[in-house]
N, C-alpha and C positions, 0 to 999 in steps of 0.2 A: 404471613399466612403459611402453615403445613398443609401438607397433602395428607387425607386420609379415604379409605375407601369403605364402601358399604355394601352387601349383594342384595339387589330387588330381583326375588324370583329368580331368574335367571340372568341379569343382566350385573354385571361390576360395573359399579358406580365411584368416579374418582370425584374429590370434590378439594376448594381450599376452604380452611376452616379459621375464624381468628373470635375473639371475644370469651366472656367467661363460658366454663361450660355449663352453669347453670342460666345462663340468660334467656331473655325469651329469644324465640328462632327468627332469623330472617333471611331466607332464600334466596339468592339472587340468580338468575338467570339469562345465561348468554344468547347470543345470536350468531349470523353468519356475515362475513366468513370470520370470527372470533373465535375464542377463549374463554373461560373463568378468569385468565389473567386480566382482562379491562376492569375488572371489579379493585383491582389494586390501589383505588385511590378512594371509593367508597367505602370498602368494607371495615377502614380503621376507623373511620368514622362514626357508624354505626354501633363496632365494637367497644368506642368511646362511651358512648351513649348507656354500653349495658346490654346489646344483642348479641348472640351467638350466630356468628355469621355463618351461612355456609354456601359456596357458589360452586354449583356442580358443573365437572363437564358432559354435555349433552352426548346423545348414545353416539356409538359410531368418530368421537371426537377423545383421542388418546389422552390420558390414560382410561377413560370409560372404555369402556368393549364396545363391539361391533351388536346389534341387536339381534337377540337369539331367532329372536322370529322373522328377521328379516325387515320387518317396518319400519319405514321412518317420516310414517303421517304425523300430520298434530297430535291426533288423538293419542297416537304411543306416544309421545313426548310429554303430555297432558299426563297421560298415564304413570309417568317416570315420576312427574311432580309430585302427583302426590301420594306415588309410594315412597317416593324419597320423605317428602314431611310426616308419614305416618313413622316410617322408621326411623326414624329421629327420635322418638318417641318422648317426647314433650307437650304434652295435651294443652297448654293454652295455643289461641290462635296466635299463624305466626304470619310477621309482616312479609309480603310477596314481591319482591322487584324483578320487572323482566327489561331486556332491551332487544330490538328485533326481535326473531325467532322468537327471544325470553321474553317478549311482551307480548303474542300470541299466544304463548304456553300458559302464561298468569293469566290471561280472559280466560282462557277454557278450564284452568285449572283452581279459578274463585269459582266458577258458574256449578262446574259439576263437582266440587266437595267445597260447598262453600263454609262451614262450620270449623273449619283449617284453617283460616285465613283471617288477620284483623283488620289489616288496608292492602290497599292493592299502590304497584307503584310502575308507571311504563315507561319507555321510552322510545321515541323515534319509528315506531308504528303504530298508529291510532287504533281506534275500535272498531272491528272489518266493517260492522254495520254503518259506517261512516259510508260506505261507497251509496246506499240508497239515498241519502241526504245529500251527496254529490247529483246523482239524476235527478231527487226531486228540484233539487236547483237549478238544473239546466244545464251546469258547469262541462257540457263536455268536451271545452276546450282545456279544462283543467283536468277530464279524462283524460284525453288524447298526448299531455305533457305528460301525467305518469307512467301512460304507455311504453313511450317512447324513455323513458326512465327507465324503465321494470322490462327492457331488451334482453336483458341477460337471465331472464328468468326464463324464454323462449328461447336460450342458448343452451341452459343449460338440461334441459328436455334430450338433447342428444346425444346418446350412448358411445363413451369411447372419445370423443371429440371433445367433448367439454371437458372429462377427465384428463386429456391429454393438458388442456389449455390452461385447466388451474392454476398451476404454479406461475403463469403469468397476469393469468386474470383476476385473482386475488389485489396485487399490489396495483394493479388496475383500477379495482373498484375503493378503495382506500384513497386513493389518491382523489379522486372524481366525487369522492359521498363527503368526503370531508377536507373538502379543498386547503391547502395551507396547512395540513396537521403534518407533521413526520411520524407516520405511524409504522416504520421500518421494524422497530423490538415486536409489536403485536404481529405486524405478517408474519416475521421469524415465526411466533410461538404458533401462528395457524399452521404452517410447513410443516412443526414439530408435530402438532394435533393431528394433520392430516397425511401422514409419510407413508401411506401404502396406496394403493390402487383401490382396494377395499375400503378404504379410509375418506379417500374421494371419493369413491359413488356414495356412500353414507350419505356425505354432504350434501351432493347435490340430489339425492333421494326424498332431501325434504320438501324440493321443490317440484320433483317429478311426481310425488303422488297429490298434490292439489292438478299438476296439468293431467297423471292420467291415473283418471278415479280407478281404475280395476286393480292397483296395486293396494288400495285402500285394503286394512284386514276387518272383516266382521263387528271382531269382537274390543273396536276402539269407535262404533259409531257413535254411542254417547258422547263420548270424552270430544269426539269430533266437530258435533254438532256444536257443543259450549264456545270453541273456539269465534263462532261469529255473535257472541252475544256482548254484551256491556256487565260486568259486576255491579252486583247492589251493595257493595261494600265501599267507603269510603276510598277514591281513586283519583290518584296524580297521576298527568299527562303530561312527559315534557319532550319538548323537540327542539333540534336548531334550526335556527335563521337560513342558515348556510348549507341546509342538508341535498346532498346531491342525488339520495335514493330514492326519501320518500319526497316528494312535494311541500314545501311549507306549509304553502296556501291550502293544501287537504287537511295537511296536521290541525292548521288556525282552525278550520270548519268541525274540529271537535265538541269543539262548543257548544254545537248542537244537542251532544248527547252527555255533553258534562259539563258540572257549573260551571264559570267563565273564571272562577279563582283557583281552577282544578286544572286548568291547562296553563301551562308556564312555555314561553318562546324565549328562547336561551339564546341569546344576542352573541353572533361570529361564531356558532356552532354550526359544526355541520352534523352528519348523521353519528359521530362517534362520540359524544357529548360530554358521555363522563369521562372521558379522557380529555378531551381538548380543554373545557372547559369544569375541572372535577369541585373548584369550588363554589360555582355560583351551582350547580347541580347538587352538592352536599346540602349549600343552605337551604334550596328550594325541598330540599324533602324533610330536612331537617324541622324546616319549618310547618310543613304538611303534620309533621307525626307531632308538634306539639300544641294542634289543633282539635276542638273537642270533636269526637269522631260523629 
């Protein structure tokens, strides 16, 4: 894969790009604490296939710039999406993959331009609206374990402190989300992404504006709102068995909200999937996209 770059607006947008360039498009989308580099085992795959891959790095995550306006809610994130898919400028729909973060971004970002997109593809965070079908279940014993999972999101709320602790907290949560992987080369590359002070608060800004809404901007409440919704676009769900972040047993309860041959449980995965596990993850989408939509 090369690196090439794009400017939305005002933000520099770094991305790696592989496949022909007249292929139809396929987005792929990072999380935290990652890269574009986790896509390195997908995107040949895809490019095999006849897609023009391209997997941006998210705002605030090097070589992308720091966000002019300062946000780094969903909704700016949403918003990146699909200014990046419009400048691309390839008018058929194009296929959407997120993981983390980049599976949040792809809900909000099929719901509110949904005419961009021809399937949707997640991983390793379900569909927010999944937390209702948690209470109406009663499950919240199966709350209370995510709680206790999702500690480091109430860590990292505070200013200065969290920023200090990254550079160890990172190979922290790698170790714990995805038990048994060596995921030593990807911390490296977050370190690289992440090298300034500026660069960490980014990071951890994605999560400080769901804990404190007054950072939210105006003018991304659309794009904000989509994020808790489901796509009506044809949508793969996949998770591992082994995930130390999100909850399995949440991820299984997808099901609720999408057909039971839409959700795939990737056996000895933990939360980093397509790396651990990059070919039984290839085939399951592989096999999604050669199903009639």
């Amino acid at each position: 894969m090369e690196i090439q770059q794009v400017r939305l607006g005002e933000l520099d947008v770094a991305y790696l790009t592989t496949g022909p360039d007249d292929g139809e498009l396929a987005i792929l989308l990072h999380g935290y604490p990652d890269t574009a580099w986790s896509w390195r085992h997908l995107a040949p795959v895809l490019a095999a296939r006849g897609y023009r891959v391209v997997a941006p790095f998210l705002r605030g995550y090097a070589p992308t710039g720091l966000a002019p306006d300062g946000s780094y809610q969903s909704g700016a994130l949403v918003a990146d999406a699909v200014a990046l898919r419009r400048a691309l400028g390839d008018s058929r729909p194009a296929l959407l993959v997120g993981h983390d973060w980049g599976a949040v971004v792809a809900y909000g970002a099929a719901l509110h331009a949904p005419d961009l997109w021809s399937r949707v593809v997640t991983m390793a965070v379900p569909p927010l609206g999944l937390v209702a079908s948690v209470v109406r279940r009663r499950r919240f014993d199966l709350l209370a374990r995510q709680l206790r999972a999702s500690w480091y999101m109430l860590f990292q709320q505070l200013p200065g402190v969290s920023e200090a602790a990254l550079p160890r907290l990172v190979p922290r949560l790698w170790a714990s989300w995805s038990p048994g992987h060596d995921g030593a080369e990807d911390v490296a590359r977050v370190a690289a992404a992440l090298d300034s002070p500026a660069r960490r608060t980014a990071a951890l800004r994605y999560y400080r504006a769901w804990g404190q809404p007054w950072r939210r901007l105006p003018r991304y409440r659309r794009e904000e709102r989509a994020v808790l919704g489901t796509p009506r676009h044809p949508l793969l769900y996949l998770y591992g068995t082994d995930d130390g972040c999100v909850r399995p047993e949440i991820s299984a309860l997808a099901t609720d909200v999408l057909p039971a041959q839409r959700v795939v449980a990737v056996a000895g995965a933990g939360h980093f999937l397509q790396l651990e596990r990059p070919e039984q993850v290839a085939t399951a989408i592989t096999t999604f996209l050669d199903e009639p939509a």
